[in-house]
NUFI-549756 format. One line per field, with one value per residue (C-alpha): residue number from 1; residue in three letters; x, y, z. Coordinates in steps of 0.001 Angstrom, whole numbers, plus 500000, padded with zeros to 6 digits. Layout:
residues N
seq = c(NUM,...)
type = c(ALA,...)
east = c(X,...)
north = c(Y,...)
up = c(Z,...)
This chain:
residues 168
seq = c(1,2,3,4,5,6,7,8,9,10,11,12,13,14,15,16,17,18,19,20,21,22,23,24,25,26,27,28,29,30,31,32,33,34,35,36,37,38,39,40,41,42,43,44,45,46,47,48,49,50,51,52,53,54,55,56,57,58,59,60,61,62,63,64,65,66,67,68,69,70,71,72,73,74,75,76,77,78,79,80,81,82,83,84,85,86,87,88,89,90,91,92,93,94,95,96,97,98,99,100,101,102,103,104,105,106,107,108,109,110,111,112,113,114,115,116,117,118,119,120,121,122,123,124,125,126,127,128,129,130,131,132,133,134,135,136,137,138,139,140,141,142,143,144,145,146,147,148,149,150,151,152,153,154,155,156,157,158,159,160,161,162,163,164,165,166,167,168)
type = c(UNK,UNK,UNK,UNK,UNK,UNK,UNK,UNK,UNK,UNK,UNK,UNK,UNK,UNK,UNK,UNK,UNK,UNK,UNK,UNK,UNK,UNK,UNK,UNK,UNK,UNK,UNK,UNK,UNK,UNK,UNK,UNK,UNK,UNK,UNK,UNK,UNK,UNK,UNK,UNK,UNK,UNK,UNK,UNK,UNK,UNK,UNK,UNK,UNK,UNK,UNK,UNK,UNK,UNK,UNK,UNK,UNK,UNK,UNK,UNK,UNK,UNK,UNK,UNK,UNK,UNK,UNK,UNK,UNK,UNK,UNK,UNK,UNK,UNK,UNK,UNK,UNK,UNK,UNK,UNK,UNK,UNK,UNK,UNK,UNK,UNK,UNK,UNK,UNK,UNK,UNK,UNK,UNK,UNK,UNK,UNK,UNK,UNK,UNK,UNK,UNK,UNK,UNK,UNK,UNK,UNK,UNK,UNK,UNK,UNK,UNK,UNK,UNK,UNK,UNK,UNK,UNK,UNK,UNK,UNK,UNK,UNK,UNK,UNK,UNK,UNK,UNK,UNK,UNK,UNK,UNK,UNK,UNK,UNK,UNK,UNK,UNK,UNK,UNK,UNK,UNK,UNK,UNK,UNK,UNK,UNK,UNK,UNK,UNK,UNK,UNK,UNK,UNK,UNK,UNK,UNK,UNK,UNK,UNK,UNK,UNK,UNK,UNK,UNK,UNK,UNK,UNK,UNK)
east = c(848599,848843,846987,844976,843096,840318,838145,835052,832541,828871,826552,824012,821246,820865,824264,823367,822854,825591,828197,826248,826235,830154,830940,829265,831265,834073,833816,834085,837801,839414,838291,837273,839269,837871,835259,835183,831852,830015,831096,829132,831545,831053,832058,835471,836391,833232,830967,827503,826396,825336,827365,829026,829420,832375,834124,837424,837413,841108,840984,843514,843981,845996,845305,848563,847742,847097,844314,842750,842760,840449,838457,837388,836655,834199,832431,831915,830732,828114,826809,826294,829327,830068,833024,832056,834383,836784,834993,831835,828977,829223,826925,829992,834118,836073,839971,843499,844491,847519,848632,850864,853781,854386,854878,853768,853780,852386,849917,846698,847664,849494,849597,849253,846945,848262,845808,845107,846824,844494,840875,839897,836862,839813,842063,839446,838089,841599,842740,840060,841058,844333,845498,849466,849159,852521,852349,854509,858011,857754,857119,854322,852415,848695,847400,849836,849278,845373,846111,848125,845995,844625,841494,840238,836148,833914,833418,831602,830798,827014,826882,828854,830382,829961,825806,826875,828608,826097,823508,825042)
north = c(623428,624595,628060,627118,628988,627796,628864,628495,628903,627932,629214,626388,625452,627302,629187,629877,626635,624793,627224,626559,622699,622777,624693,622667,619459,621158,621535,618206,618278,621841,624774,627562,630595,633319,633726,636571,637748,636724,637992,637766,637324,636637,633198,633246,631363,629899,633019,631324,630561,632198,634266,632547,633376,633340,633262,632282,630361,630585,627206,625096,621679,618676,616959,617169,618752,615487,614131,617902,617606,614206,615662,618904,616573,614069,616985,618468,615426,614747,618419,617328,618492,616637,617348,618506,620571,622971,626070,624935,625397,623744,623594,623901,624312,624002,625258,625052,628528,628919,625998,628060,628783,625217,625417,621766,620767,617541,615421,616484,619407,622818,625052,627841,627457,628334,631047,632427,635886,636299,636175,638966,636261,634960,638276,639984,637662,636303,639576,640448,637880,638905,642181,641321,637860,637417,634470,631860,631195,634753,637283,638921,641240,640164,643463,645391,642817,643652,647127,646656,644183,644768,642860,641077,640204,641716,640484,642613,641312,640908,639861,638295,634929,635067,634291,631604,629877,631020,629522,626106)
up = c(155139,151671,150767,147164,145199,142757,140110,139738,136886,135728,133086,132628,134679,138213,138566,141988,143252,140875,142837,146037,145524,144737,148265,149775,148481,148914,152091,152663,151921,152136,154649,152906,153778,151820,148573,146202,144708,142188,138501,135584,132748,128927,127627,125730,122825,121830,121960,121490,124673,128340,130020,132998,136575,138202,141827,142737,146245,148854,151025,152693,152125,153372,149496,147402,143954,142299,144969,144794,140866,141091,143946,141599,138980,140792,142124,138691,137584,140537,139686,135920,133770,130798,128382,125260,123483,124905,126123,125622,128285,131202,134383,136340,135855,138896,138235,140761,139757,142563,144874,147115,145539,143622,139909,138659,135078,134278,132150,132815,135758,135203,137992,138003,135529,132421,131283,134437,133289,130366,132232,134045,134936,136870,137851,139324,141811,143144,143364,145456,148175,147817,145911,146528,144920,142427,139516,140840,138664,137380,140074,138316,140402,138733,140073,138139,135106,135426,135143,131784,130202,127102,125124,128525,128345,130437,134115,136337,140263,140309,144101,147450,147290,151064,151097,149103,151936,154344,152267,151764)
């Protein structure tokens, strides 16, 4: 099965149990592998708002990227998200950061996700789960492009992704 890793990210309502609501759905369709911590990160792009907290989540999953795509969507929906404007606050944001090693470029999906390499809100967790991780197509080494990174916004861990799980 296909090793995937997703983003995830709240900073309305209760971020606790938006993230714990979302594992739980997901469970439905992927086994969860692995979960970072918790980070508390500050919103980027529009600045006026909560900070966010963020995880990044390894599963497997028999869905092709497509199926996974509209899967992540329906649960945002159930947990309240509704499009606004483009980084605006959301009770929940779930993003297919790495889908193995498939680059896929299409209306509506880019994996990996396409600005994956400038959020430490995403970095930090995924490298976490897996410090060797390399940016398919390039050969990056996203621990050695952490390290160089200039300008990223703050994104500290605040707590385990693992209670979490153990919760849901």
């Amino acid at each position: 099965m296909p090793i995937v890793y997703l983003g995830f990210g709240t900073n309305l309502g209760d971020r606790e149990a938006n993230l714990r609501q979302a594992l739980r759905a997901l469970r439905d369709v992927a086994r969860i592998d692995a979960i970072s911590s918790i980070y508390l990160s500050e919103p980027v792009g529009y600045r006026d708002q909560p900070d966010f907290w963020n995880l990044v989540v390894r599963v497997e999953t028999e869905l092709e990227p497509v199926e996974l795509l509209a899967m992540l969507k329906g649960i945002e929906r159930d947990l309240g998200r509704r499009v606004s404007f483009r980084n605006a606050p959301r009770t929940l944001d779930i993003d297919i950061l790495l889908y193995d090693d498939v680059v896929v470029d299409a209306p509506g999906l880019t994996i990996p996700h396409p600005r994956m390499l400038e959020r430490a809100f995403v970095l930090k967790p995924l490298l976490e789960l897996d410090p060797e991780l390399r940016f398919p197509g390039s050969g990056i080494v996203l621990k050695e492009h952490l390290q160089r990174a200039e300008g990223l916004e703050r994104a500290e861990p605040i707590g385990s992704g693992e209670q979490l799980l153990e919760e849901s």
